[in-house]
N, C-alpha and C positions, 0 to 999 in steps of 0.2 A: 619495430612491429614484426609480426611474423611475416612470411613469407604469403602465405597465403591461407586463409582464413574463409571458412562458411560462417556468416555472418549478418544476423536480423539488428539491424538500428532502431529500438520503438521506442515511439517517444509521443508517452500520455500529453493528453495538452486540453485545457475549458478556458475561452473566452482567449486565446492569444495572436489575434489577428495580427498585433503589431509586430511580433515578432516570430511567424510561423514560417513566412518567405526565407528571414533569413538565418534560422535553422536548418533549414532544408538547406540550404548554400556551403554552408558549413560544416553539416555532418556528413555530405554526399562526398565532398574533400576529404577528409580522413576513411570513410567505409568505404566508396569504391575501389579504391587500390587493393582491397583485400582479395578483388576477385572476386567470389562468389556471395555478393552483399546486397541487402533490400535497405531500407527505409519502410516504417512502418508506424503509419499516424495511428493513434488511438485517442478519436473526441470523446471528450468527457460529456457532451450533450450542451457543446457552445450555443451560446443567443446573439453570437455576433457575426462577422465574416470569417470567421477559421474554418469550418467546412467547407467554405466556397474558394479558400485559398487554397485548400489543399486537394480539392478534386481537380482543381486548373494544372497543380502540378504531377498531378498523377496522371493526368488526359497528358501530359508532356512526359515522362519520366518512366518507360514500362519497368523500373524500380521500384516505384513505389507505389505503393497500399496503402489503404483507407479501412478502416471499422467506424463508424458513430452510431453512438448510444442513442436509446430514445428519452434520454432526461439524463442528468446528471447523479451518476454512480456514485463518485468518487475517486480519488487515488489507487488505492487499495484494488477494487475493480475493472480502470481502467488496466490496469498493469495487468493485472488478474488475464483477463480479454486479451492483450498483446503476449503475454508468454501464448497461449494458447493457440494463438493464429500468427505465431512467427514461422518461416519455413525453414531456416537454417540449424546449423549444429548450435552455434551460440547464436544470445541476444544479450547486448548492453542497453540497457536502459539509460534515456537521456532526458533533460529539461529540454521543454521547449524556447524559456527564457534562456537557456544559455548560460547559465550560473554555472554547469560544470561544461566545463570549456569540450568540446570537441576533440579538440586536440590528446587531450589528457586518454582518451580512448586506450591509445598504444600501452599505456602504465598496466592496463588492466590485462588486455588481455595477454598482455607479454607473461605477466606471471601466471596465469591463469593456465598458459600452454605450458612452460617451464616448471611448475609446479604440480600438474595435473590437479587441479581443484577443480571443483562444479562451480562455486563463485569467488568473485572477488569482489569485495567493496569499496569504494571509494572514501577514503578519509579526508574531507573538507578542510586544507591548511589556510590560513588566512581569509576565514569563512566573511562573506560580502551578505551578511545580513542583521535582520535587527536586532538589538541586545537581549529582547524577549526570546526571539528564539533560538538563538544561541547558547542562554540561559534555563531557558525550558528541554532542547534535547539533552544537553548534561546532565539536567537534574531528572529525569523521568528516566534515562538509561542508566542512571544510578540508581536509584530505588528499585527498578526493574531487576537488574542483577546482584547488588548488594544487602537489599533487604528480599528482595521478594522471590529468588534464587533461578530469577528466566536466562537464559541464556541467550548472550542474544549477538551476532557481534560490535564488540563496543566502538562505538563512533563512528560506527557504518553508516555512509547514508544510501538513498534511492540511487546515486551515480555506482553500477553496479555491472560486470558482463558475469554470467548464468549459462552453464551447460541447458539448450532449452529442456531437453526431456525433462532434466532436474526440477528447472522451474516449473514444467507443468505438470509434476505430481506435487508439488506446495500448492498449484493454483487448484489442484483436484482432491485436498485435502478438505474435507467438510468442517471446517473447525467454523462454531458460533460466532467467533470474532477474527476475521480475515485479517490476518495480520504477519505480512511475509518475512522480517527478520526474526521473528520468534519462531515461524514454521519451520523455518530451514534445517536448523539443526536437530530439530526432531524427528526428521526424517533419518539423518545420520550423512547429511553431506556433507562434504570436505569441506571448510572455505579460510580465507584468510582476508586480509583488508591491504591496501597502496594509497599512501598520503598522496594527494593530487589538487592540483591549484583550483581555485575556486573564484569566482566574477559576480562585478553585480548586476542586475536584471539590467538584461538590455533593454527593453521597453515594457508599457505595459503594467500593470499592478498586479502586487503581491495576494494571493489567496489563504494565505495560516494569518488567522485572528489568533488572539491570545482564548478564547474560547472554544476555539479547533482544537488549538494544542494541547487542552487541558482533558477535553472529551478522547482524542487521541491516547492520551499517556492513561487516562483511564482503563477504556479499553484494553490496552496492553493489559492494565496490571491483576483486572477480573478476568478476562481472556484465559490465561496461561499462568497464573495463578488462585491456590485459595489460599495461601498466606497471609492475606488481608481480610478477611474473615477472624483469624486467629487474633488479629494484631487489635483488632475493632473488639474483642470479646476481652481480651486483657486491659484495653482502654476503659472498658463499662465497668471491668470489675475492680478498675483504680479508684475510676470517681466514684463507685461506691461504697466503698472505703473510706476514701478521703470526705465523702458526706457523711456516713456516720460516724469518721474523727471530729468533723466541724463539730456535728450535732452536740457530740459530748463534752464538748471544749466551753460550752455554755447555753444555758437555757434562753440565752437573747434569739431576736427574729433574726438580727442578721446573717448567725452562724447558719441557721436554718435555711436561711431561703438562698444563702451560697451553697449551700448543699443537695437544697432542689435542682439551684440551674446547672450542677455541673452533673448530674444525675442524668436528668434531662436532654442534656446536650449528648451525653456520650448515648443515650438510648436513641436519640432521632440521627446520632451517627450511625450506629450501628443496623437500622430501617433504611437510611438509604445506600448502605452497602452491600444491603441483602436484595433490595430493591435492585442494582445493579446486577448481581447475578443473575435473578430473576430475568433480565431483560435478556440477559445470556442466553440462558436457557429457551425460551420462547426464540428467541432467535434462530437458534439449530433446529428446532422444532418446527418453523413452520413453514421451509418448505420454501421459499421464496426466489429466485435467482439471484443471483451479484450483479447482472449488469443483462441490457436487452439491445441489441443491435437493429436500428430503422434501416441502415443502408452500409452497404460494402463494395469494394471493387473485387472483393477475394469472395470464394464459397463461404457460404455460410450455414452452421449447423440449424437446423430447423428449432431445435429448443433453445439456441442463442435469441432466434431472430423473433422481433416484439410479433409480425404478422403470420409465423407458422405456427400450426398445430403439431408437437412435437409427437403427438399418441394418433395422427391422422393415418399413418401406413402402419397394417396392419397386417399380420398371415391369415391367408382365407382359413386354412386348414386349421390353426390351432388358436387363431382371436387376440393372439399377443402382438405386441407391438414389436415390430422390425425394424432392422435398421434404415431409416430415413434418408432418401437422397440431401448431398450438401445444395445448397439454393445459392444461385449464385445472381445476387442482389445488383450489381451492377449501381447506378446513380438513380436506380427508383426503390421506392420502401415492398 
């Protein structure tokens, strides 16, 4: 590991009571020796005791910080919220579960410094999860770059340490579909990836359903592609083809009406792939936040937090909004 290291530890986390105590044990072990190191929880908007764990260790720990959401954001926005309110040069991104070991920390940032990159990913060797999803990131990171030409880096996962500036111009990117290993390199930051051991959940249940993963790898592929538009207009114009091959192959109903349904099919493909953009678009469009903050231990920006008016300080002289004092939320909303 370096010698010494500015250094934010943040680590997204929704519903993981069981195992929040003992992350914090474990990553406090590897990031304080850096020196100049926090700890930085970011709830996802828990319904169980994980906020109440983690204010207990922050009232003990003048290390570490606290953000929670006012309802559950997401992945994507959690992280979003911690690049943003980390205070150090770097942030590695951590599980709460523990799947990427702690320890593994030094892989990263070694090369990270050695290297000069803005980030480094963590590549999952002897990955301690279920065959679905193990199956589904290969297969969605493959189409993503082999068919649909995103860039993105391959077999990265969220175990990740980020020059912060870097990361919070990704998190300050307005893009319709938040989605940080496709943003990255569209910015133009350096990165590279370090195979690094991987665990399985220490306590607690797993949150990727097979209909997370599926909505996830969508996202990506409407996101930061229209390749899939292209691929869906050459599909309609197959089976339409191949329906007026059927048709002419004979005057029976059966050629017919296989020629309906594959007409058919490729057009109500092709409606809700557009239907998808559509959501895209509306999404950029309206306007909405990534994520709302009830309570902090750290300042907090008035258009973060769900109870300020971000347009309430105003110049008397000229009627425009000015820049707002940060609110420093403490353990009330």
């Amino acid at each position: 590991m370096p010698a010494t290291l500015s250094i934010t530890a943040m680590v997204p986390c929704f519903n993981e009571e069981e195992c929040i105590e003992q992350a914090y044990l474990r990553i406090k072990e590897e990031v304080y020796p850096y020196g100049d190191a926090e700890i930085l929880f970011v709830d996802d908007g828990s319904t169980d005791g994980t906020l109440s764990i983690i204010k207990r260790i922050a009232a003990a720990d003048p290390r570490v910080s606290y953000i929670s959401f006012a309802r559950n954001f997401g992945l994507e926005s959690a992280f979003t919220a911690g690049f943003s309110y980390a205070s150090k040069e770097w942030t590695v991104q951590l599980d709460a579960d523990l799947q990427s070991p702690p320890a593994e920390i030094h892989k990263l940032t070694r090369r990270a410094v050695e290297g000069d990159y803005d980030a480094v990913f963590a590549i999952r060797t002897g990955r301690q999860d279920p065959w679905y999803r193990r199956l589904g990131t290969v297969g969605h990171q493959a189409i993503a770059t082999r068919i649909l030409g995103i860039e993105l880096p391959v077999h990265a996962s969220v175990f990740r340490v980020v020059r912060t500036v870097v990361a919070r111009k990704v998190a300050d990117c307005r893009v319709s579909t938040p989605y940080f290993l496709a943003t990255l390199p569209l910015i133009g930051a350096r990165y590279t990836t370090v195979e690094t051991a991987h665990a399985p959940r220490a306590a607690g249940r797993a949150k990727w359903s097979l209909g997370k993963l599926f909505r996830h790898a969508v996202d990506l592929f409407v996101g930061f592609s229209y390749r899939p538009l292209t691929l869906i207009h050459l599909a309609a114009l197959g089976a339409a083809g191949a329906a007026v091959a059927l048709a002419a192959a004979g005057s029976g109903l059966q050629p017919l009406a296989l020629a309906s349904v594959l007409l058919h099919t490729a057009q109500l493909g092709a409606l809700a792939l557009l239907a998808r953009y559509l959501v895209r678009i509306m999404r950029g469009s309206a306007g909405l936040p990534r994520y709302q903050i009830r309570e902090a231990n750290v300042p907090v920006r008035p258009g973060d937090h769900l109870y300020a008016d971000p347009h309430a300080h105003r110049n008397e002289s000229t009627g425009r909004a000015a820049p707002a004092p940060l609110l420093q939320t403490g353990n009330l909303p």
